[in-house]
N, C-alpha and C positions, 0 to 999 in steps of 0.2 A: 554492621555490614550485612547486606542482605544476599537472601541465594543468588545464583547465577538467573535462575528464572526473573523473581522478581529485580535484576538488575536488567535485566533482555529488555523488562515492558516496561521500565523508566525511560529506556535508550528510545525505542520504540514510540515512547508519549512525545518525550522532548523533539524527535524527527517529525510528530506528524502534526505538536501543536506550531511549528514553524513551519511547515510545508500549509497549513490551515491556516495562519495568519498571511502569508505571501497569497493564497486561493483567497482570501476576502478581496485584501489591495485590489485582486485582480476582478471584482464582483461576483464572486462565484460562492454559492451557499456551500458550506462546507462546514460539517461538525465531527466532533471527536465524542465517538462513543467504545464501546466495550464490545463485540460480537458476543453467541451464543457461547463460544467455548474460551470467552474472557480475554479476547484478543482487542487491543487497541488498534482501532481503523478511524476512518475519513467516511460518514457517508456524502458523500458528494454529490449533488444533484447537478442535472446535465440541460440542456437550451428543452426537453421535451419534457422536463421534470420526471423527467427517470433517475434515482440513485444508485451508484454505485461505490461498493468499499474499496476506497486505497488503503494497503495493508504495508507492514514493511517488513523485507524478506531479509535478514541479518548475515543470513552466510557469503550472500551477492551484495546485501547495500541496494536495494532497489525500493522502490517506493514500486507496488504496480497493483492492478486493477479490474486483472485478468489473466488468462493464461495463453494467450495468441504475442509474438514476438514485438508487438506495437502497444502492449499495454503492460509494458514496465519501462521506467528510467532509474537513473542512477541519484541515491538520497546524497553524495558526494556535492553534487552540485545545485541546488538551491533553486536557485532563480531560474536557471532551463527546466528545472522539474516542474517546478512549479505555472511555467510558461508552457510548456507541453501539454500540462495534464486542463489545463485551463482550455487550451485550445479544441482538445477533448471532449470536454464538458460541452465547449460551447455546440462542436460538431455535433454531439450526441453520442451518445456509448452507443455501442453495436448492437444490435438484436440477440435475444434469445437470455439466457443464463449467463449470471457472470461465472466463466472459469477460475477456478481455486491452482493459485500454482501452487507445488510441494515438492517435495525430491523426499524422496524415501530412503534417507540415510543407512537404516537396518540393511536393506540390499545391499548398497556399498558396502558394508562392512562386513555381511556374510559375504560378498563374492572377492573377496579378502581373507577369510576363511577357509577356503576352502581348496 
């Protein structure tokens, strides 16, 4: 049995290599690689051949792509996700940086603390 970590990034593989085979069906380039700090994503290329990582965020269940309220769905449902993030692509990802979502757990738990 393996840690909780390496059970995260199995969960994590299996979500995003079926959110990546439903993105092909749909002709959309999309591959599964590793980021810098060993996290399983989607780079996903868009209608201007700009890529972007879909990441999946465990505490939510979201597949997302950014940090603005339009660039995550719910990994729960499959085929709207994957019909979403396509539609996406095709429009074009947004300008500028992709935003990193995170929630800083430590805070909650110090402000719990205290």
């Amino acid at each position: 049995m393996g840690t909780v970590k390496e059970n995260q990034q199995a969960y994590q593989v299996e979500l995003l290599t079926a959110l990546r085979n439903e993105l092909i069906n749909r002709e959309i380039i999309a591959v599964l690689i590793a980021d810098q700090k060993d996290q399983p994503c989607l780079d996903v290329t868009d209608s201007a051949f700009r890529t972007r990582r879909i990441y999946v965020h465990l505490p939510f269940l979201w597949f997302y792509w950014g940090d603005e309220h339009d660039e995550r769905i719910s990994c729960l449902r499959l085929f709207p996700a994957a019909d979403a993030i396509a539609d996406a692509a095709r429009a074009g990802w947004r300008e500028g940086e992709q935003g990193e979502l995170g929630l800083d757990f430590s805070k909650i738990v110090d402000a719990y603390r205290s």
